[in-house]
C-alpha positions, 0 to 999 in steps of 0.5 A: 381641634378644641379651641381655647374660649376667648376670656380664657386667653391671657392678655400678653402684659400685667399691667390690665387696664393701666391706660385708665391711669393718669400715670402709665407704668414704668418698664414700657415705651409709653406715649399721649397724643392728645390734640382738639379735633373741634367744638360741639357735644354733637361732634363729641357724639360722632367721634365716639361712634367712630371710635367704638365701631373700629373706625380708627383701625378701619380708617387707618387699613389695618382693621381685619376682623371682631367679634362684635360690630362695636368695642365692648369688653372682651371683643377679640379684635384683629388688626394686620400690621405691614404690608402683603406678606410681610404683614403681622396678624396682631391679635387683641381684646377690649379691656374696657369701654369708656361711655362717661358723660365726657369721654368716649372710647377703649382700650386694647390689650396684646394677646399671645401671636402680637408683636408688642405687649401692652396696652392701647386706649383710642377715646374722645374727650369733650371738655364742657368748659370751653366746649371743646372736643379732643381726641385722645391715644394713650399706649405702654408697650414692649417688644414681644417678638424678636423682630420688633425688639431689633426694629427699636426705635423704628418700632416706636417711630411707627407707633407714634405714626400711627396715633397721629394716622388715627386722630386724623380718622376722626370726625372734626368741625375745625377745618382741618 
């Protein structure tokens, strides 16, 4: 059987890439979490290590399998969402990688066989100002699959379940 390289496979959505935008684009369910973790460039350091070794989808249990240790542009991930057998295989790839003095992190994008199309940004942000250390989950997504277009608003509630599930795998110095 020949398998189809990986570049080759096209992401699921047109709009690549549109998580690097302040303004998402219309036609998607669209969502930011962004919330302080704590204080310190040091703190900043750690959360992107985190974030670029998977550790969000790892903390959170759905991390299953990538082509690299670390998030780099076209690293095909997959990550299980449910549970047993009722769990969905959503297969993704590292759209780009964030590694700026201030933020630090990626961004995925849906492939063919996953329940959703678009796009997810995981990233940590340190504001030099006041010092502070946010971490940060922007989507846009729509329903691919029958099942997460008759699940709707269920579907979105988890979403957003789940952004605040990966904040919480995040280092902090708050206390929290």
């Amino acid at each position: 059987m020949d398998t189809v390289p990986a570049e080759s496979t096209p992401f699921t959505y047109p709009d690549v890439g549109a998580t690097r935008a302040t303004t998402l684009p219309a036609g998607y369910h669209r969502f930011r979490l962004r919330r302080p973790i704590g204080r310190g460039r040091e703190l900043f350091d750690r959360a992107g290590t985190h974030i670029l070794a998977f550790g969000m989808q790892k903390g959170v249990g759905i991390f299953q399998r990538a082509d690299s240790e670390t998030a780099r542009e076209g690293t095909e991930l997959t990550v299980r969402l449910g549970a047993g057998p009722l769990g969905i295989n959503a297969p993704c790839r590292v759209v780009y990688v964030l590694d700026e003095p201030n933020r630090r992190g990626f961004a995925y994008g849906t492939l063919p066989g996953h329940p959703e199309r678009g796009e997810e940004l995981f990233a940590v942000e340190y504001d030099p100002a006041d010092d502070t250390v946010y971490g940060l989950v922007t989507a846009f997504s729509t329903p691919a699959a029958w099942y997460t277009r008759l699940g709707g608003p269920v579907a979105r509630l988890l979403q957003h379940w789940f952004a605040h599930r990966y904040l919480r795998t995040l280092p902090s110095n708050t206390g929290s």
